[in-house]
C-alpha positions as CSV (number, residue, x, y, z in Angstrom):
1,X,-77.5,-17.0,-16.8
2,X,-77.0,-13.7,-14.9
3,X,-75.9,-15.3,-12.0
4,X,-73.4,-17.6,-13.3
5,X,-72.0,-14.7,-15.3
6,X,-72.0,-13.2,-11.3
7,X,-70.3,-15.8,-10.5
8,X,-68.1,-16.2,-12.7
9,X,-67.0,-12.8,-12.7
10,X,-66.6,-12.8,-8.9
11,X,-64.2,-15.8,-9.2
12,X,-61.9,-14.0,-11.7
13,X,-61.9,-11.1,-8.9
14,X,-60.9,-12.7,-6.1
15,X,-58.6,-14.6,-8.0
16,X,-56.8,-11.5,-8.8
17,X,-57.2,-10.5,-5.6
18,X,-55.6,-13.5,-4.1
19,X,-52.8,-13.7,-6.7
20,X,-51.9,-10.0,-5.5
21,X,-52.2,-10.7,-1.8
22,X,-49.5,-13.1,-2.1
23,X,-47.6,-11.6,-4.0
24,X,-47.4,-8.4,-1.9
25,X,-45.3,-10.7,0.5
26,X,-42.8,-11.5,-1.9
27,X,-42.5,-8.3,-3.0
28,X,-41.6,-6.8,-0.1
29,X,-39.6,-9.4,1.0
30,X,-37.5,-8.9,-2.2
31,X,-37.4,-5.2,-1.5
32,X,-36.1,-5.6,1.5
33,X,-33.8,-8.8,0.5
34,X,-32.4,-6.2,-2.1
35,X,-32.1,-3.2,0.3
36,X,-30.1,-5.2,2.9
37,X,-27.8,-7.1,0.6
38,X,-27.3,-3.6,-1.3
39,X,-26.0,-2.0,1.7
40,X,-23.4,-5.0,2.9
41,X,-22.3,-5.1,-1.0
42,X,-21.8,-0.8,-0.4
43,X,-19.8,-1.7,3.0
44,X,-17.8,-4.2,1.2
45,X,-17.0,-2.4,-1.7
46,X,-15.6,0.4,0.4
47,X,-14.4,-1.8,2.8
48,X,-12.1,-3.3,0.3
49,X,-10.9,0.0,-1.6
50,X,-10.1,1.6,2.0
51,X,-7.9,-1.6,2.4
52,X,-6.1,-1.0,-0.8
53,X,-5.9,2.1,0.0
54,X,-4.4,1.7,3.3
55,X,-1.6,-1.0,2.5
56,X,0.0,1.2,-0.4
57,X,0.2,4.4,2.4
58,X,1.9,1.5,4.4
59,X,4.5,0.3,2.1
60,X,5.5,4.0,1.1
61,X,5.9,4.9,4.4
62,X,7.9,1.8,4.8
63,X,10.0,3.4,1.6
64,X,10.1,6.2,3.5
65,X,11.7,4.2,6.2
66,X,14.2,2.4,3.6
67,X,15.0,5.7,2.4
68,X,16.0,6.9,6.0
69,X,18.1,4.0,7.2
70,X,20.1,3.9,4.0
71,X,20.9,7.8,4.4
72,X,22.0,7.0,7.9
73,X,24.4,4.4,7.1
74,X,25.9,6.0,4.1
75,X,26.4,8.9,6.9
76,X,28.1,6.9,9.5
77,X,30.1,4.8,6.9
78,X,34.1,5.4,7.1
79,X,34.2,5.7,3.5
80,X,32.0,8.9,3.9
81,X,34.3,10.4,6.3
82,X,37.5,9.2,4.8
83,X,36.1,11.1,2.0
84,X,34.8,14.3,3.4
85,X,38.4,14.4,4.9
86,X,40.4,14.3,1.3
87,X,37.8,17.2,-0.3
88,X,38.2,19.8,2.8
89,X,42.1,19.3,2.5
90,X,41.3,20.0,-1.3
91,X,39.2,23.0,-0.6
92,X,41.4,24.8,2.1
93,X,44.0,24.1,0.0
94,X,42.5,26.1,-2.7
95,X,40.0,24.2,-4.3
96,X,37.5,26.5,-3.2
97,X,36.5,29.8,-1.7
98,X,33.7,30.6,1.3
99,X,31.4,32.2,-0.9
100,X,32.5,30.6,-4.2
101,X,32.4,27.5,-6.6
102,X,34.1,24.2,-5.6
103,X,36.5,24.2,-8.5
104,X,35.7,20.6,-10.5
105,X,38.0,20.5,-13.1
106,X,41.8,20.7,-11.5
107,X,43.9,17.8,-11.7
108,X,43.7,17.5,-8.0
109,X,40.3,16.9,-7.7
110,X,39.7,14.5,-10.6
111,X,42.4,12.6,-8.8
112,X,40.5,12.6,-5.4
113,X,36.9,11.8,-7.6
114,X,39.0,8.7,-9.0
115,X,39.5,7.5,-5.3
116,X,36.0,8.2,-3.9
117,X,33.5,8.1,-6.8
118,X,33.1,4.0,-6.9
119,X,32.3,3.8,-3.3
120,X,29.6,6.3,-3.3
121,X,28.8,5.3,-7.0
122,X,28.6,1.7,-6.3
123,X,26.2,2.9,-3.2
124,X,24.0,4.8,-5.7
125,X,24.1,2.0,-8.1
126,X,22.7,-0.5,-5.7
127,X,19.7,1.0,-4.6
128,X,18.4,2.6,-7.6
129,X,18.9,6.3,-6.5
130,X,19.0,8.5,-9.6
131,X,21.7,11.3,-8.0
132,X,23.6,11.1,-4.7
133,X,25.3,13.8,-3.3
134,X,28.0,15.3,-0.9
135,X,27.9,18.2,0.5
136,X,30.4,20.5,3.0
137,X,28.1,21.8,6.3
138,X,29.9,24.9,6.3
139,X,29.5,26.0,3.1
140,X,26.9,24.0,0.8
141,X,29.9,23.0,-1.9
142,X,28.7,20.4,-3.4
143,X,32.2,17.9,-3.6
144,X,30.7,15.1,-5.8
145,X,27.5,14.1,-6.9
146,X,26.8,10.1,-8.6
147,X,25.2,12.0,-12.0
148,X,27.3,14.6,-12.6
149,X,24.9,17.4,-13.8
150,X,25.6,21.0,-13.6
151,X,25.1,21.1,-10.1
152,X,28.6,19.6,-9.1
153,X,30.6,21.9,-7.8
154,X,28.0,24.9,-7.4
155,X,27.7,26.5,-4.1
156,X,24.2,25.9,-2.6
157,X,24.4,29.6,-0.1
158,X,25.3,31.8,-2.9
159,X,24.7,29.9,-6.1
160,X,22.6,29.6,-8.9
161,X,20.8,26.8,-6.9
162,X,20.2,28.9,-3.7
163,X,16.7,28.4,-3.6
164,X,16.4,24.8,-4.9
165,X,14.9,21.6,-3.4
166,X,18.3,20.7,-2.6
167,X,19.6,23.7,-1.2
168,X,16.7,23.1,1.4
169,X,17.6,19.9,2.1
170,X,21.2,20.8,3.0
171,X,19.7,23.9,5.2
172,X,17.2,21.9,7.3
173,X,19.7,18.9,8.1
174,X,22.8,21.1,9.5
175,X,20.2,23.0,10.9
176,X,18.7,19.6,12.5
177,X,21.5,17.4,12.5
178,X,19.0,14.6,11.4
179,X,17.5,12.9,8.6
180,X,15.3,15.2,6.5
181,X,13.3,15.0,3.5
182,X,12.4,17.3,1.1
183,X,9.0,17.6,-1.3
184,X,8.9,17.2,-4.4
185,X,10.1,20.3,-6.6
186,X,11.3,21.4,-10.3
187,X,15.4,20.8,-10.0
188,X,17.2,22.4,-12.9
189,X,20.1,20.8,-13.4
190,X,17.8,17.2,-14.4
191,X,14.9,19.6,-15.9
192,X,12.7,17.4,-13.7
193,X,10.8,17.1,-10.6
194,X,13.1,16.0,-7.4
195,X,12.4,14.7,-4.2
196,X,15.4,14.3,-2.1
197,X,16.9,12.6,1.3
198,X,19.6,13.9,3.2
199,X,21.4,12.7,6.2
200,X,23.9,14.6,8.8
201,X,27.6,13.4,8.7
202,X,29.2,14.2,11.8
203,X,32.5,14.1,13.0
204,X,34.3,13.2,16.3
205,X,32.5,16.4,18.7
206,X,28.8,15.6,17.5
207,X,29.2,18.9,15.0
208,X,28.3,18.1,11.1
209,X,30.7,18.3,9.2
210,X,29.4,17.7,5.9
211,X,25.8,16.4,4.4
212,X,25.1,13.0,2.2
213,X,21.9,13.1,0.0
214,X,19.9,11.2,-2.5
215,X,18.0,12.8,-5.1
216,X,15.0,9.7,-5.6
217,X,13.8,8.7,-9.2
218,X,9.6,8.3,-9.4
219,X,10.2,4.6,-10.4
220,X,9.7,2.9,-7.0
221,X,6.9,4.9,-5.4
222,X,5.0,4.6,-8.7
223,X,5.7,1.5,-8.6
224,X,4.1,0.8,-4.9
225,X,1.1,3.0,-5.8
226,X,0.2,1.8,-9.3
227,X,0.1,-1.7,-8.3
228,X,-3.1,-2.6,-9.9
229,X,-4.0,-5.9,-8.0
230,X,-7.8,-5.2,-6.4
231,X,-8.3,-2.4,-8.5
232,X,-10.1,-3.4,-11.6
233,X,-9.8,-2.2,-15.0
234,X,-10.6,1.2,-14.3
235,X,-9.0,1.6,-10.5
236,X,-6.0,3.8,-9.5
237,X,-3.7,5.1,-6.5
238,X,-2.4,8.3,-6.7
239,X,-0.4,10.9,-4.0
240,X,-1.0,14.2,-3.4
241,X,0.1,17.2,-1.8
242,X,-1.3,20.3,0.4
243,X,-1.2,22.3,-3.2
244,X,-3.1,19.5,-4.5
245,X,-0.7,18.6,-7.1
246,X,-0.3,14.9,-7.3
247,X,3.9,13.5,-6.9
248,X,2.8,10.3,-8.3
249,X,2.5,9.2,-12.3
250,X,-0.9,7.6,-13.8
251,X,-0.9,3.6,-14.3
252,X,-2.8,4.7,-17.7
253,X,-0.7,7.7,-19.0
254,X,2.7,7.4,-19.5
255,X,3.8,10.6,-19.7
256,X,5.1,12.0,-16.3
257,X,2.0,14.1,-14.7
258,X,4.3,15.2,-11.0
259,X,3.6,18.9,-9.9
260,X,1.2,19.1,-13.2
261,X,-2.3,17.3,-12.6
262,X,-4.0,19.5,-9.7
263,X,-6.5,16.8,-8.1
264,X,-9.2,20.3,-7.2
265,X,-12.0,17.4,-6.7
266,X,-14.2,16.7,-3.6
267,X,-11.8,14.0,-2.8
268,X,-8.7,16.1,-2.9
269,X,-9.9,18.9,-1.0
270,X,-11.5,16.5,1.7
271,X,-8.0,14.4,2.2
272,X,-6.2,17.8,3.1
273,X,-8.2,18.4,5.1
274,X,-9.6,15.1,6.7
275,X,-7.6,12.4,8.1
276,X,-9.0,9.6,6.4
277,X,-12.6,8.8,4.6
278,X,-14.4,7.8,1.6
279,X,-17.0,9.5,-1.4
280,X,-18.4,9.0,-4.1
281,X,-18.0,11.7,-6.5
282,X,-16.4,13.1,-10.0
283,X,-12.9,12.6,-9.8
284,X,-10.1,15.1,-12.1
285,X,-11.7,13.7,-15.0
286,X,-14.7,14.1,-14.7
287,X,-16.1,10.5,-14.2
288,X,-18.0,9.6,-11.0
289,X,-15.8,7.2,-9.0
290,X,-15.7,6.2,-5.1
291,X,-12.4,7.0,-3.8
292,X,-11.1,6.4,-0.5
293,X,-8.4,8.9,1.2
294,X,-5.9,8.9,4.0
295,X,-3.1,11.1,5.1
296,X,0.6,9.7,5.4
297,X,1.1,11.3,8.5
298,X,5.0,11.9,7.1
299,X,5.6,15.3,9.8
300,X,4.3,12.4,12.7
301,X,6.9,9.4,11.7
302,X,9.7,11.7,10.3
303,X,9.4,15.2,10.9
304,X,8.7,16.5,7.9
305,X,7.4,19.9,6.7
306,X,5.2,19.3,4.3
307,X,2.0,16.4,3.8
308,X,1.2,13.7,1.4
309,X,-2.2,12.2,0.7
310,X,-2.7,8.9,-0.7
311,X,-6.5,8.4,-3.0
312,X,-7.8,5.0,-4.5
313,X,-10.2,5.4,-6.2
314,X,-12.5,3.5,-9.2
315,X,-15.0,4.2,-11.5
316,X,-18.5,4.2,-9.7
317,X,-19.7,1.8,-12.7
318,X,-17.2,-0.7,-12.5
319,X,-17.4,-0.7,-8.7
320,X,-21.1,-1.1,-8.2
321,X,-21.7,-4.0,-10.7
322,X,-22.5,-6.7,-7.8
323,X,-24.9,-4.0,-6.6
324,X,-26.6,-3.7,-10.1
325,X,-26.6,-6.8,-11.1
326,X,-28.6,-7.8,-7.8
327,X,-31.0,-5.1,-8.9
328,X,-31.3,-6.5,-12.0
329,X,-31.7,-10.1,-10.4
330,X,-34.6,-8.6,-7.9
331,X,-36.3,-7.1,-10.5
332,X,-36.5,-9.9,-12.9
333,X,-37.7,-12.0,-10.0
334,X,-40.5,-10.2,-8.9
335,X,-41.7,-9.0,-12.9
């Protein structure tokens, strides 16, 4: 009797024994199943935000591009120059001192913004631009502007608008005799945040003679960044700058966030300072999210002064299902 009991009890032993020696193989064979298909799903999910990334930096800096060529042409366009030519025969004439005001209001110059204002309006109209303007090189009148705020007529050297975005602008291209853009900034007379475009008119000797620019709504770049194809429910594209502020609105919030939202997270700080990469970390609300960076690169392709940063980025939860629910998978099998 004590022997079969032995027995018996040895059987149920090795049994066990033999059920766990072959599961060990399976187990670690899941393990590593789990480990290696965890890591490609890591690549790819990176891989794939990096290329969202990526394509919106291309299509604004193809904006960019757009932006450039449309300020040349407006530039080189009789029209423009027919134009500049009937405001300086208004202004030496009169209409306007050195260090003074282009005076708006005359007779004489309604008549000449009559003639001139539906080519350049009709210009503005067409591609969207929320201002245009035209400016004198030698004294920073402004002659005529597409919105006719407050700033028509001021004089951008000794005016009220001395030190705005737009008086930049009209210092850097006579100073450049190019294209230039100008960051983002708050501009009074809209009460808003501006970006603007300028472009050198010259005359017959080389010299510029006066300055075209367009002041540039927020609707198309939001646009290209807040396209929300690839990015899930909780995925967005923002731009940043050096300061960290971001010059691009929230797909979720529409309220208008430019030059307010300070982006002071791991991802911000590394794309100023970093070409290109990608985290995982808390983003500026708080919530732990991969993002992948990149710098525009805007002082390489057009000579800018100042940086802009483009982040993707998407909730770490959202992103990482595949990866979880494999885990899940693995663990089910092997229990």
């Amino acid at each position: 009797m004590g022997n079969r009991n032995f027995l018996k009890g040895l059987k149920g032993k090795l049994l066990v024994w033999f059920l766990l020696i072959s599961l060990v193989p399976l187990l670690i064979s899941s393990i590593l199943a789990y480990s290696n298909s965890r890591n490609a799903l890591e690549e790819k999910i990176f891989s794939e935000l990096t290329a969202i990334n990526e394509l919106k930096g291309k299509l604004v800096i193809n904006y960019f591009e757009e932006l450039s060529s449309n300020a040349t042409l407006l530039a080189q366009l009789g029209n423009t120059k027919s134009a500049f030519e009937k405001l300086k025969r208004y202004h030496d004439s009169g209409g306007a001192t050195d260090d003074g005001a282009f005076e708006v209001t005359t007779e004489e110059y309604k008549k000449i913004q009559a003639e001139i204002a539906p080519f350049f309006d009709f210009y503005s109209k067409t591609f969207g631009y929320y201002d245009m303007f035209f400016m004198c090189a030698a004294h920073g009148h402004v002659m005529h502007t597409y919105a006719r705020e407050s700033d028509l007529g001021t004089n951008l050297t000794t005016g009220s608008l001395s030190n705005s975005g737009l008086a930049r602008l009209w210092t850097k291209v006579v100073k450049h005799k190019k294209v230039v853009f100008e960051d983002f900034s708050i501009y009074a007379p809209s009460n808003s945040p501006a970006f603007f475009v300028g472009a050198p008119v010259k005359g017959s000797d080389g010299s510029v003679i006066a300055v075209v620019a367009f002041q540039v709504g927020t609707d198309k770049i939001n646009e290209l960044v807040n396209d929300a194809t690839g990015m899930g429910v909780t995925g967005e594209s923002f731009i940043i700058g050096d300061d960290l502020l971001v010059r691009t609105d929230s797909r979720f919030d529409n309220s208008s966030r430019i030059l307010k939202t300070k982006v002071d997270t791991d991802a911000g700080r590394s794309a100023i300072k970093n070409a290109s990469g990608n985290l995982i970390a808390d983003d500026y609300k708080g919530n732990e999210v991969i993002e992948s960076y990149q710098e525009l690169n805007l002082d390489e392709k057009f000579g800018s002064d100042f940086s802009w940063h483009i982040i993707s980025k998407m909730d770490y939860d959202e992103a990482f299902a595949p990866v979880f629910a494999l885990r899940n998978w693995v663990i089910l099998v092997v229990a």
